[in-house]
Backbone as XML, in Angstrom:
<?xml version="1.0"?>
<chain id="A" units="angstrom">
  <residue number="1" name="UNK">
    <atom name="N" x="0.840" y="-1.187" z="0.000"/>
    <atom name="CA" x="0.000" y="0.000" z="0.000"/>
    <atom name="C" x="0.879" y="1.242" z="0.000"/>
  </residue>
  <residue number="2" name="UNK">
    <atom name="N" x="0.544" y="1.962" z="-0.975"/>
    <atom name="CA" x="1.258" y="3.037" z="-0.762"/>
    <atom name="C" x="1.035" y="4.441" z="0.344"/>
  </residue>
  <residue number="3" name="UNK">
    <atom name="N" x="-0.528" y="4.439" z="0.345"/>
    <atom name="CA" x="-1.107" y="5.320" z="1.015"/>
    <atom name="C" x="-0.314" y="5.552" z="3.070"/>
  </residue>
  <residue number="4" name="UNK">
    <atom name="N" x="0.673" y="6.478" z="2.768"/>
    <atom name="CA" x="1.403" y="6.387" z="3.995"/>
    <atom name="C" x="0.137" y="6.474" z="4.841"/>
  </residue>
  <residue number="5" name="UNK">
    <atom name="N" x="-0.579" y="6.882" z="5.460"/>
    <atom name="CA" x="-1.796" y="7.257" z="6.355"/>
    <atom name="C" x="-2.345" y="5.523" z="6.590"/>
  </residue>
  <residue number="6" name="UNK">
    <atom name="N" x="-2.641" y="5.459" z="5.602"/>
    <atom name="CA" x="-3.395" y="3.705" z="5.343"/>
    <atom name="C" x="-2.385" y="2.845" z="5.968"/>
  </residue>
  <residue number="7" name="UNK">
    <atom name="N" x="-0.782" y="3.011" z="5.624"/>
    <atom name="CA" x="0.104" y="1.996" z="6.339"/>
    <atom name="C" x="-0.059" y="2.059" z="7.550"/>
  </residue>
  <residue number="8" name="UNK">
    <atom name="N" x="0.471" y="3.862" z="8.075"/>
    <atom name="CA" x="0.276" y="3.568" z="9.221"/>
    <atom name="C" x="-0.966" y="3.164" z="10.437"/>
  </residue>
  <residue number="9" name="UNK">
    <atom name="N" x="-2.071" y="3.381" z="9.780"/>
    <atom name="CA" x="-3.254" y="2.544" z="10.892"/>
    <atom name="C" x="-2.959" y="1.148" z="10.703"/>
  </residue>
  <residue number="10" name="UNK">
    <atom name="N" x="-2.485" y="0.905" z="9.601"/>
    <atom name="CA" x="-2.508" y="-0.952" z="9.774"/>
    <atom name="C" x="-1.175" y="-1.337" z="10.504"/>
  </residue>
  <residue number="11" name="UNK">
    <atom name="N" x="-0.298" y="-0.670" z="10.858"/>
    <atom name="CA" x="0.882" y="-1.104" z="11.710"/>
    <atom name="C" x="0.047" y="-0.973" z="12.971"/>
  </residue>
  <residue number="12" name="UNK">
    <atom name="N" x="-0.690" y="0.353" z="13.274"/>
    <atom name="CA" x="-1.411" y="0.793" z="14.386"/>
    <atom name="C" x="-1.887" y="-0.777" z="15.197"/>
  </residue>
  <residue number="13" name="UNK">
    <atom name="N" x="-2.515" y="-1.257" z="14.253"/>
    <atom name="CA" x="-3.762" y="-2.301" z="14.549"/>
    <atom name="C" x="-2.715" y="-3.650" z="14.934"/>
  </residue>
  <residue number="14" name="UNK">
    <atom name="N" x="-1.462" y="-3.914" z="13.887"/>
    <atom name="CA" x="-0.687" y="-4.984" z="13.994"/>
    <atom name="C" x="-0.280" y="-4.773" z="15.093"/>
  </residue>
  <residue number="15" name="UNK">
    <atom name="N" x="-0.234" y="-3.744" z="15.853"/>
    <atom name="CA" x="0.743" y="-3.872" z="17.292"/>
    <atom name="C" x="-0.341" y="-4.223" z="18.563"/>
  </residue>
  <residue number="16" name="UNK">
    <atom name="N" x="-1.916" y="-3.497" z="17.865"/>
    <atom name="CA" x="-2.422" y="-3.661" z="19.274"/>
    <atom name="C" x="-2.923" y="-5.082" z="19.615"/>
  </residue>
  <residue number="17" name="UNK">
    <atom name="N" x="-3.224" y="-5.848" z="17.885"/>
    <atom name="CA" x="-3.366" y="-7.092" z="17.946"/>
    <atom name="C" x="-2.419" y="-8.224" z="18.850"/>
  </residue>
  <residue number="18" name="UNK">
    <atom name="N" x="-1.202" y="-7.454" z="19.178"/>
    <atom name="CA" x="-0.268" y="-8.648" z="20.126"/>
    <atom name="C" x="0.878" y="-8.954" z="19.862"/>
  </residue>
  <residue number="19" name="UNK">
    <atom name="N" x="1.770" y="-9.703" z="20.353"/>
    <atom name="CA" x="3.012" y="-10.463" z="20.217"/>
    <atom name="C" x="2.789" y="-11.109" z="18.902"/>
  </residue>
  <residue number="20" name="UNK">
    <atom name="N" x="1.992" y="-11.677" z="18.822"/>
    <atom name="CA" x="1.688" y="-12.806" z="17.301"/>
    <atom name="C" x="2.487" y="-11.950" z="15.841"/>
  </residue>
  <residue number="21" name="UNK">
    <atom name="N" x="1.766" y="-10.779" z="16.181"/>
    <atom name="CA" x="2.819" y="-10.097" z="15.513"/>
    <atom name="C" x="3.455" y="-9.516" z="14.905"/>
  </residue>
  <residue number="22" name="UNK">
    <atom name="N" x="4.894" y="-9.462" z="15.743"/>
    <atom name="CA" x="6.048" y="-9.240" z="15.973"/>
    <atom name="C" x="6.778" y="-9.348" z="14.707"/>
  </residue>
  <residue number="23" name="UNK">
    <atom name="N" x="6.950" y="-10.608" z="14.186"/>
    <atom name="CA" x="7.657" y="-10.736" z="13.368"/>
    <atom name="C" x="7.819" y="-9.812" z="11.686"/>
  </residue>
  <residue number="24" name="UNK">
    <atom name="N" x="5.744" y="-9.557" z="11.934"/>
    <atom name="CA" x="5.595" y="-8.879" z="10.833"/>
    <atom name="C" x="5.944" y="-7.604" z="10.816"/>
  </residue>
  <residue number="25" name="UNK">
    <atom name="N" x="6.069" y="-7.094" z="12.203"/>
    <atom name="CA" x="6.204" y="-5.919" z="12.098"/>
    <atom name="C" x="7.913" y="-5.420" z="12.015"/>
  </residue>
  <residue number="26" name="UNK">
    <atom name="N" x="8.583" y="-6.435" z="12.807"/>
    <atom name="CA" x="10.008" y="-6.477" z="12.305"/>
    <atom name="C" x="10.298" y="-6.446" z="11.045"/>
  </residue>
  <residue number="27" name="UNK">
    <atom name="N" x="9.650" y="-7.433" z="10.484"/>
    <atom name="CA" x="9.887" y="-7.903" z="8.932"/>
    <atom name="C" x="9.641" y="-5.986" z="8.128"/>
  </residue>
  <residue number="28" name="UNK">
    <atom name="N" x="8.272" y="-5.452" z="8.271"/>
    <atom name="CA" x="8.201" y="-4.399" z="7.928"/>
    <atom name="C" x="9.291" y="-3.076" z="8.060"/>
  </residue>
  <residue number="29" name="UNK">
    <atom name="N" x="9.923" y="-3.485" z="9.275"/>
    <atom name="CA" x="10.561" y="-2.327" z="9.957"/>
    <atom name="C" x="11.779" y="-2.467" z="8.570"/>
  </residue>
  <residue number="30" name="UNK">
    <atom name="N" x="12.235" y="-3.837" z="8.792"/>
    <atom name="CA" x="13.322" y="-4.104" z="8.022"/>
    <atom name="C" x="13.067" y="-3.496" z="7.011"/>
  </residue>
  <residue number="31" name="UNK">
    <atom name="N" x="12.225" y="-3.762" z="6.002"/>
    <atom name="CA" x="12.134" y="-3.209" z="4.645"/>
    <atom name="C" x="11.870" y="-2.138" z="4.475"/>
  </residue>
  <residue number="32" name="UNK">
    <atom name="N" x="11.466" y="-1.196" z="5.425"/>
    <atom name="CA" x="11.072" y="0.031" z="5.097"/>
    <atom name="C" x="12.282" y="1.599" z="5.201"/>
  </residue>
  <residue number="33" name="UNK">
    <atom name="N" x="11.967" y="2.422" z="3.966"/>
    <atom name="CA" x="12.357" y="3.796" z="3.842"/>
    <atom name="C" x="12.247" y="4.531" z="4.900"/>
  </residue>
  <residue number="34" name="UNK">
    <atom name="N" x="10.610" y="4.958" z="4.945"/>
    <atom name="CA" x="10.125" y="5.677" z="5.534"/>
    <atom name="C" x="10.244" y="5.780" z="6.913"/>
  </residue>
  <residue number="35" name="UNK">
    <atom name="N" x="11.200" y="7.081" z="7.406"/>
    <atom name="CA" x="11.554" y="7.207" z="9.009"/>
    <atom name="C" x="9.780" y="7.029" z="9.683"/>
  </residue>
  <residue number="36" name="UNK">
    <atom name="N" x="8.936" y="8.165" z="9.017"/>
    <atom name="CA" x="7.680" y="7.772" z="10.089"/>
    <atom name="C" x="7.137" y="6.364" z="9.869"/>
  </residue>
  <residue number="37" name="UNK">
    <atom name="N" x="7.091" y="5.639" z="9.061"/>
    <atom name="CA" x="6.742" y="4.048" z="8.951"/>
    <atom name="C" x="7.799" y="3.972" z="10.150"/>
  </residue>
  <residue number="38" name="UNK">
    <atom name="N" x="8.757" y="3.543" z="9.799"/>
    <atom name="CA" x="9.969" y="2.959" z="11.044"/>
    <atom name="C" x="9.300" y="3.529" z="12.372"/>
  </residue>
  <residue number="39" name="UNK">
    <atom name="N" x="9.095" y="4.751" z="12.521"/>
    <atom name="CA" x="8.615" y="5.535" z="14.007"/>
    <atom name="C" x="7.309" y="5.019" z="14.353"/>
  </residue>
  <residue number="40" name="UNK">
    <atom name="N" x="6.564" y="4.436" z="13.349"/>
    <atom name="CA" x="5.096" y="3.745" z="13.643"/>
    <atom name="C" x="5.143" y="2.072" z="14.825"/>
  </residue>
  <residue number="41" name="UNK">
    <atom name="N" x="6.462" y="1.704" z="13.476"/>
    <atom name="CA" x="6.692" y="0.286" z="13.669"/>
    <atom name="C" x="7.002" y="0.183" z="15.038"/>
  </residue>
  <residue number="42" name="UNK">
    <atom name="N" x="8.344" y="0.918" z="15.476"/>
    <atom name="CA" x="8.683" y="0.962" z="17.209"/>
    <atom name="C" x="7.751" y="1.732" z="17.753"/>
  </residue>
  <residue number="43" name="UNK">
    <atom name="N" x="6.578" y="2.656" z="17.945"/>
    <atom name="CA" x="5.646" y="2.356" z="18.830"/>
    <atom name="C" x="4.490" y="1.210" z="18.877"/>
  </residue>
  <residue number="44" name="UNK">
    <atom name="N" x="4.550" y="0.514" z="17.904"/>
    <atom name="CA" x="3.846" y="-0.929" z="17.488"/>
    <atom name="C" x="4.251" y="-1.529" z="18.607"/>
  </residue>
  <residue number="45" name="UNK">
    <atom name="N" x="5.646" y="-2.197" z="18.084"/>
    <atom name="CA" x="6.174" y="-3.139" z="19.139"/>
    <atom name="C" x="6.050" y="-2.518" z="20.780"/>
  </residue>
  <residue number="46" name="UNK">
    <atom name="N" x="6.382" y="-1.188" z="20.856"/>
    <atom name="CA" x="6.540" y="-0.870" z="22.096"/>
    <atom name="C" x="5.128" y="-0.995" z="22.858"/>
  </residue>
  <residue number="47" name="UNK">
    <atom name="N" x="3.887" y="-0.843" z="22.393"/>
    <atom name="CA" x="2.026" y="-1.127" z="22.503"/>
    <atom name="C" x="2.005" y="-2.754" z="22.748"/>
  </residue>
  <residue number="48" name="UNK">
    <atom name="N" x="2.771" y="-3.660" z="22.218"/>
    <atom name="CA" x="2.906" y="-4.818" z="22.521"/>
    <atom name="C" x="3.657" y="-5.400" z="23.488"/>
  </residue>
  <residue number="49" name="UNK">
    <atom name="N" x="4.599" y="-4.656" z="24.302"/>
    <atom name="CA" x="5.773" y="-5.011" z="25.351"/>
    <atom name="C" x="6.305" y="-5.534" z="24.498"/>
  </residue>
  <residue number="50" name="UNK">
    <atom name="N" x="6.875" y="-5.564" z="23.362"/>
    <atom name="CA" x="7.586" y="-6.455" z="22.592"/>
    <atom name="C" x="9.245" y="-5.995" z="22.967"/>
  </residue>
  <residue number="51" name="UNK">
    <atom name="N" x="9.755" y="-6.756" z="23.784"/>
    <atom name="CA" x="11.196" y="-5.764" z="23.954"/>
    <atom name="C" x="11.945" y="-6.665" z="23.078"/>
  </residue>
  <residue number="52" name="UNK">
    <atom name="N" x="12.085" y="-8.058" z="22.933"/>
    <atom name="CA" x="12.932" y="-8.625" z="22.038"/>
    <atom name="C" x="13.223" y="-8.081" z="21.056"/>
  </residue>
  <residue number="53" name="UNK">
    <atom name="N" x="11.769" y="-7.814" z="19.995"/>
    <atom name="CA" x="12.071" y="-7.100" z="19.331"/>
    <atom name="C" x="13.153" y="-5.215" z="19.082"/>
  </residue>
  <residue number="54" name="UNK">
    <atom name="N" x="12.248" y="-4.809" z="19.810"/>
    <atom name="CA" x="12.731" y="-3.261" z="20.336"/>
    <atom name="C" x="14.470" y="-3.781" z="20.789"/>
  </residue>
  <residue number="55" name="UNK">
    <atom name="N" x="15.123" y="-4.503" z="21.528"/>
    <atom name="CA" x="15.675" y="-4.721" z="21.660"/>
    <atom name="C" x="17.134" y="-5.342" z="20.223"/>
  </residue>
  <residue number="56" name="UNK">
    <atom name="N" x="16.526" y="-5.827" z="19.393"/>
    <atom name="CA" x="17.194" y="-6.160" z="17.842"/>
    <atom name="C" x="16.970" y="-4.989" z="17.666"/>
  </residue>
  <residue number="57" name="UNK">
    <atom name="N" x="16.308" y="-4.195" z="16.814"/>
    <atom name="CA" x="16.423" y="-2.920" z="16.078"/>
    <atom name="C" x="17.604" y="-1.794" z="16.713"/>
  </residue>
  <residue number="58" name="UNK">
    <atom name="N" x="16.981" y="-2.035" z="18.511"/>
    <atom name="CA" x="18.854" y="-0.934" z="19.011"/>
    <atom name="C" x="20.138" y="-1.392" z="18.243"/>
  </residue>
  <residue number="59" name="UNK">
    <atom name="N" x="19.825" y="-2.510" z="18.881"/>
    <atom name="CA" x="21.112" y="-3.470" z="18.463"/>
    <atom name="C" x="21.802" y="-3.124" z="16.814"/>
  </residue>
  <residue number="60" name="UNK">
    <atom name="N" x="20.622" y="-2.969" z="15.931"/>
    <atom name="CA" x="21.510" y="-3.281" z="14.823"/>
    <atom name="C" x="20.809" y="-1.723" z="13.870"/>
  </residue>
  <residue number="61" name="UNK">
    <atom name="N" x="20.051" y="-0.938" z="14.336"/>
    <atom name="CA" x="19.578" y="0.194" z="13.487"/>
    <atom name="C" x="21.036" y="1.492" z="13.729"/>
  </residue>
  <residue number="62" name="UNK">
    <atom name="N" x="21.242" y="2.046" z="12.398"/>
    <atom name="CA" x="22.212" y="2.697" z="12.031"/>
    <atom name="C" x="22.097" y="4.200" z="12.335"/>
  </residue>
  <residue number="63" name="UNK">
    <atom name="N" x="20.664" y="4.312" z="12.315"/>
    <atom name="CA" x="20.012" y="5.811" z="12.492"/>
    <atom name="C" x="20.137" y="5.964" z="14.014"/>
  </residue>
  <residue number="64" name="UNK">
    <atom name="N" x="21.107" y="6.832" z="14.507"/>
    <atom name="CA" x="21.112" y="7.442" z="16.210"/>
    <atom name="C" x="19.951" y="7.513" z="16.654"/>
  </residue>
  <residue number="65" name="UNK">
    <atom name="N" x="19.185" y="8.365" z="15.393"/>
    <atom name="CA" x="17.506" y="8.927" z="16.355"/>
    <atom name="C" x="16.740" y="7.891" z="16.430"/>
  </residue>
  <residue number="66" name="UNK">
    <atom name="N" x="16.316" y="6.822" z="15.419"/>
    <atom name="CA" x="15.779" y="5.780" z="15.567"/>
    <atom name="C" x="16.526" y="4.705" z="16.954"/>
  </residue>
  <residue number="67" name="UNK">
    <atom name="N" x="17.378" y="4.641" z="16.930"/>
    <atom name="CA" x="18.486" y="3.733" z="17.901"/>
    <atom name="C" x="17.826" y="4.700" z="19.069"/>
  </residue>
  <residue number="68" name="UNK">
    <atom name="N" x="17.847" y="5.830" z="19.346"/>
    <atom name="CA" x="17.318" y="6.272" z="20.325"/>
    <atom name="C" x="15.814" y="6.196" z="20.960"/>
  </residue>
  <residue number="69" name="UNK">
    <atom name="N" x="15.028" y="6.167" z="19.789"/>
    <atom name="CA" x="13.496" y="5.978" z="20.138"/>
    <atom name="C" x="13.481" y="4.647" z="20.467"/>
  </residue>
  <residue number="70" name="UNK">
    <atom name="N" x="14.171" y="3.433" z="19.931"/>
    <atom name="CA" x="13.715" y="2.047" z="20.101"/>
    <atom name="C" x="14.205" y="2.040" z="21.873"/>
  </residue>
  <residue number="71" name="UNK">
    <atom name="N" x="15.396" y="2.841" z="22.617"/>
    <atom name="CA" x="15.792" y="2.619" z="24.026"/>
    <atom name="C" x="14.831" y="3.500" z="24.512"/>
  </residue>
  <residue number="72" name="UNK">
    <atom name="N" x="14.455" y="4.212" z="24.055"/>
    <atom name="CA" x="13.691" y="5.075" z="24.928"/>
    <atom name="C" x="12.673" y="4.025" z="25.107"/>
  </residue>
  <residue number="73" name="UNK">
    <atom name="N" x="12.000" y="3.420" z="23.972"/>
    <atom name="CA" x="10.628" y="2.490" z="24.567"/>
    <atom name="C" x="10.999" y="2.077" z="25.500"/>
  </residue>
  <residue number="74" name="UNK">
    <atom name="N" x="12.189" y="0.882" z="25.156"/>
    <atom name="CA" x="12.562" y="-0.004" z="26.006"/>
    <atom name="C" x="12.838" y="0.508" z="27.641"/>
  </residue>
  <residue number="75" name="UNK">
    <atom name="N" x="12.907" y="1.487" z="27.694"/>
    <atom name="CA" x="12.951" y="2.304" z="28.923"/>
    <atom name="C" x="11.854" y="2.535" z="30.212"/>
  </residue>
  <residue number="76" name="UNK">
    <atom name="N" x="10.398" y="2.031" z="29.036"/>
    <atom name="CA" x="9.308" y="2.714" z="29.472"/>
    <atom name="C" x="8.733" y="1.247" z="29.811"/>
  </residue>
  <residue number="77" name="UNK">
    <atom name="N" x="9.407" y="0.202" z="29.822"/>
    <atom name="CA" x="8.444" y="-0.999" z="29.773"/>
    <atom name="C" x="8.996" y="-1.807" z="30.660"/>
  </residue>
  <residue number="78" name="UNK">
    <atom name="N" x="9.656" y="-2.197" z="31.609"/>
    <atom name="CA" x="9.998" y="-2.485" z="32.543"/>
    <atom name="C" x="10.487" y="-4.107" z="32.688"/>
  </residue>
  <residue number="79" name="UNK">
    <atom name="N" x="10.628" y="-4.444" z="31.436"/>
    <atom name="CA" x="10.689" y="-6.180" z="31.232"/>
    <atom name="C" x="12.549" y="-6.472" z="32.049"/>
  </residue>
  <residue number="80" name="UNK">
    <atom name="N" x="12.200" y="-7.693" z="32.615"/>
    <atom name="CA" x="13.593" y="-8.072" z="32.606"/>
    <atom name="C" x="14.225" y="-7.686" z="31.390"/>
  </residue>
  <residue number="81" name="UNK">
    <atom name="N" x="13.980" y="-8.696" z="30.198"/>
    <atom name="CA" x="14.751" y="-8.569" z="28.942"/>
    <atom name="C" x="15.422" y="-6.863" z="28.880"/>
  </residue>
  <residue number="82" name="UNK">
    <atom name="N" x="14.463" y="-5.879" z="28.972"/>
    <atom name="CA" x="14.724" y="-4.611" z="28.374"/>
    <atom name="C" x="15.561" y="-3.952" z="29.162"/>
  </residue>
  <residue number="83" name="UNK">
    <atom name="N" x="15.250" y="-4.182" z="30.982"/>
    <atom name="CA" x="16.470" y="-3.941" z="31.881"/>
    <atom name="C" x="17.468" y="-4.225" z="31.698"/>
  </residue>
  <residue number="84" name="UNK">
    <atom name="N" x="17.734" y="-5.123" z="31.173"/>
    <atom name="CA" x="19.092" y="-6.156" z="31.202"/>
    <atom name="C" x="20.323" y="-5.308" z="30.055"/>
  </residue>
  <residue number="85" name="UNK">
    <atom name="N" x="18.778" y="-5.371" z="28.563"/>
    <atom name="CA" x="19.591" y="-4.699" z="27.797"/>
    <atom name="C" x="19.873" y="-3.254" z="27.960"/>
  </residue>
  <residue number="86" name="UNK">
    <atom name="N" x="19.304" y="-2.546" z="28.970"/>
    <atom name="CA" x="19.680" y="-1.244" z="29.483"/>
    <atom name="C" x="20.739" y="-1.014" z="30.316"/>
  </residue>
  <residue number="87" name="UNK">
    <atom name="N" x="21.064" y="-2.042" z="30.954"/>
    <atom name="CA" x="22.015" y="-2.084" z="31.727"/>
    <atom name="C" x="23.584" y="-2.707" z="31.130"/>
  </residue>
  <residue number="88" name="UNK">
    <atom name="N" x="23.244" y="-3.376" z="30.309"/>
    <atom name="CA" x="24.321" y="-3.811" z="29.480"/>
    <atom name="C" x="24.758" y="-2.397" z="28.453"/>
  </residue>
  <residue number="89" name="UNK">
    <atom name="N" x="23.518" y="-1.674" z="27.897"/>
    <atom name="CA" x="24.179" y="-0.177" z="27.153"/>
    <atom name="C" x="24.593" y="0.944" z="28.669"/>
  </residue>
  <residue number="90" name="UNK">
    <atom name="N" x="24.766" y="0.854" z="29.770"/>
    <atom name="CA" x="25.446" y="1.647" z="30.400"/>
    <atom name="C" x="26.585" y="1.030" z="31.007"/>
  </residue>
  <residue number="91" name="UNK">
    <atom name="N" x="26.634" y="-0.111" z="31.058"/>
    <atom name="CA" x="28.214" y="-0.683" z="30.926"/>
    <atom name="C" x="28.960" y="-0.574" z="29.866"/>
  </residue>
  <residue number="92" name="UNK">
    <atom name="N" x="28.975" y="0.085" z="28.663"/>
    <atom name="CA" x="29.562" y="-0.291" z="27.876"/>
    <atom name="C" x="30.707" y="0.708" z="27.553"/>
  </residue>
</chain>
């Protein structure tokens, strides 16, 4: 779909639908241009507690500001997983 507006309610919906998923929305994140698609996708996952995910995209996204929004979620969600990886980026 090209209709940016149209993508983003359907990422909207993919995140509130759940963990199930995740993958698609990774998969999306991956392929996509568009910084606000990408900025949709990590509040997706972040609406899902998805930190695994949120957690890969820090890990390997090139963009500072994006790398920054995905820790900031992870900040806000309190999972072991996301602590861990918060605490491992202030050891470093």
């Amino acid at each position: 779909e090209k209709d940016p507006e149209l993508r983003q309610a359907a990422i909207h919906s993919l995140g509130v639908m759940g963990s199930r998923t995740g993958e698609v929305l990774l998969s999306i994140y991956q392929g996509e241009r568009s910084v606000d698609i990408r900025r949709q996708v990590l509040h997706a996952l972040f609406v899902q507690g998805n930190a695994h995910a949120l957690i890969q995209i820090a890990r390997t996204e090139k963009d500072p500001e994006l790398r920054k929004e995905a820790v900031s979620h992870l900040s806000h969600m309190g999972s072991k997983e996301a602590t861990e990886f918060l605490i491992e980026l202030l050891n470093k």
